[in-house]
C-alpha positions in Angstrom: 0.0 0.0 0.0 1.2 3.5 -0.6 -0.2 6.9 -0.1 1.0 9.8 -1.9 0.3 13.3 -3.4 0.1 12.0 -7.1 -0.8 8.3 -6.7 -1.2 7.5 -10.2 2.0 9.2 -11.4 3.5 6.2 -9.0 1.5 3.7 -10.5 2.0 4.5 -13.9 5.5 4.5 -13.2 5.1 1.3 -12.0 3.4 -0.4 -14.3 4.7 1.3 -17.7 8.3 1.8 -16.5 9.3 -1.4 -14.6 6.5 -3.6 -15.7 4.6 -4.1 -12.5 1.0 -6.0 -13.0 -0.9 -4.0 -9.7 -4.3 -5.3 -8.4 -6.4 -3.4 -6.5 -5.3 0.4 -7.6 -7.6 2.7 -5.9 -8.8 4.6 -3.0 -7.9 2.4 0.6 -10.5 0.8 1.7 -9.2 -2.3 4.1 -6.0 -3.3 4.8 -4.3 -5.9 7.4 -7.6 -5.2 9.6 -7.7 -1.4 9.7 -10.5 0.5 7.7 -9.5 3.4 5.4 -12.3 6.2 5.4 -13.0 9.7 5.1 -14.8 11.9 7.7 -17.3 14.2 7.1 -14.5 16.9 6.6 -12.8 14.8 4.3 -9.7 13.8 6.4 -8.5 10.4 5.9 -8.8 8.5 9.2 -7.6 4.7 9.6 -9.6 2.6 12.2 -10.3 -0.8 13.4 -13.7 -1.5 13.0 -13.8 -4.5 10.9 -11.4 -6.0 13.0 -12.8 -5.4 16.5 -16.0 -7.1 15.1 -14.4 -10.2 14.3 -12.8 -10.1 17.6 -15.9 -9.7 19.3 -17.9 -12.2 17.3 -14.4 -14.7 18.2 -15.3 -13.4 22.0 -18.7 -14.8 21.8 -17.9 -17.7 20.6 -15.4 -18.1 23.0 -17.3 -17.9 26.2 -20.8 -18.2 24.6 -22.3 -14.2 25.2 -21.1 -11.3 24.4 -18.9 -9.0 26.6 -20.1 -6.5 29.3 -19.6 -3.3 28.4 -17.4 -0.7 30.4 -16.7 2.7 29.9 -12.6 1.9 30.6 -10.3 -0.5 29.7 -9.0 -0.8 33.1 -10.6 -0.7 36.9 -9.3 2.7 38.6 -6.6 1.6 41.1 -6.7 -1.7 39.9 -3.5 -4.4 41.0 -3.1 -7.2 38.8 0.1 -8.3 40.3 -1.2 -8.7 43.5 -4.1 -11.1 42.3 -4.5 -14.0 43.8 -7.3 -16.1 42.0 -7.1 -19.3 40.7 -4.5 -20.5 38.1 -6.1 -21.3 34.7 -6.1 -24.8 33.2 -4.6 -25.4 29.6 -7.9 -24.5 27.7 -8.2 -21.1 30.4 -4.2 -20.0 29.4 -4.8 -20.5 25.5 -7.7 -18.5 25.4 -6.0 -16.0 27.4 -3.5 -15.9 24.9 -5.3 -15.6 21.9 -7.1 -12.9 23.2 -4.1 -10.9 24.0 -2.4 -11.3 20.9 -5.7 -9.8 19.1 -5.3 -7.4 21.2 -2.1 -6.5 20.4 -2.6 -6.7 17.2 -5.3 -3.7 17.5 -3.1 -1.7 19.3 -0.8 -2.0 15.8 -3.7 -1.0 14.1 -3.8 2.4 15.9 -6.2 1.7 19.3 -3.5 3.5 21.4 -6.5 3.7 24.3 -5.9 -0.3 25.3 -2.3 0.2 24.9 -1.5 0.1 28.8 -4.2 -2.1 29.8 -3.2 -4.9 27.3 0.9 -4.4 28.1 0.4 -4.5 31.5 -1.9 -7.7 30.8 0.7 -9.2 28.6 3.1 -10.0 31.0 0.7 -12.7 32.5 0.4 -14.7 29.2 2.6 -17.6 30.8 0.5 -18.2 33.8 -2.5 -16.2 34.1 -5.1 -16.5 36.9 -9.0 -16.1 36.2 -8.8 -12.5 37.9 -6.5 -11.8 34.8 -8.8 -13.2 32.4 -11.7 -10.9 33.8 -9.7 -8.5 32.9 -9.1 -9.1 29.4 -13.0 -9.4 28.9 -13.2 -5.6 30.6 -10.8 -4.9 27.6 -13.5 -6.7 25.2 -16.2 -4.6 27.1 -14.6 -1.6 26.2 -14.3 -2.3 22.8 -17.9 -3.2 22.7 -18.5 -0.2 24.1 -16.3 1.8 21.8 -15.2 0.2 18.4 -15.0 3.5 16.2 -12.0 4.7 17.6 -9.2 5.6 14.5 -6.4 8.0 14.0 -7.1 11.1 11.4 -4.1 12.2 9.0 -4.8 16.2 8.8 -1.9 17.2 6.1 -2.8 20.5 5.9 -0.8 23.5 8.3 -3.5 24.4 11.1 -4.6 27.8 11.2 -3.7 28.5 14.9 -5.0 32.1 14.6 -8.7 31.4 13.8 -8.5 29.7 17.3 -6.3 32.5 19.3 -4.6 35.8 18.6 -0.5 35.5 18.1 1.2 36.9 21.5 3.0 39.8 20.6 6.7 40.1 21.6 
């Protein structure tokens, strides 16, 4: 994928030039699980949405309903290293890990907001405890919750003085 301020001067270089055969020449629409879109303004904004559906459809059919929804990723004030629950059996510590890799995975795909609930998470994946795994599922809930989040490219130079007067040295 490539962005650029004459795309099709690239591709036709591309393809006329060096011989390239390209499929799929247009506008971004998907890619590796992010969704390309504009917003109403036009700005180009990359999000996640596709792919925190499918991780919340691989949720449900993971623990057979769908995730409670919460406002944050984490508990205020919350330990996790001084849990003491249960240990989780073989079946509890795969699922554990495949949740946290798809969760790391969305962090790649710009959802900066779970980034320190699912690092701090992480380091559990070799022996978590249900109390960790409940907190994984708050993750989901907050997904549920929120799933539009994406990061806007804005390429033009703000106009700082519509907002504020320059100070005057």
């Amino acid at each position: 994928m490539f962005i650029g301020k004459d795309p099709q001067q690239f591709v036709d270089t591309l393809t006329n030039e060096h011989g390239f055969k390209l499929k799929g020449v247009g506008k971004p629409a998907y890619h590796l699980g992010g969704n390309f879109f504009c917003d109403s303004d036009g700005t180009l904004a990359w999000g996640a949405q596709s792919y925190v559906s499918k991780m919340l459809r691989n949720y449900e059919l993971m623990f057979g309903s769908k995730p409670k929804e919460y406002s944050t990723p984490m508990a205020e004030k919350d330990h996790p290293e001084i849990d003491n629950s249960e240990l989780l059996d073989t079946l509890g510590i795969k699922q554990y890990q495949s949740l946290i890799g798809a969760l790391q995975w969305l962090i790649t795909l710009g959802r900066f907001d779970i980034h320190l609930g699912v690092a701090t998470m992480s380091s559990y994946r070799v022996a978590p405890r249900q109390g960790h795994l409940d907190r994984l599922k708050r993750i989901y809930g907050y997904l549920k919750r929120n799933p539009t989040g994406a990061i806007r490219f804005r390429i033009k130079i703000p106009n700082h003085e519509a907002i504020a007067t320059p100070i005057q040295y």
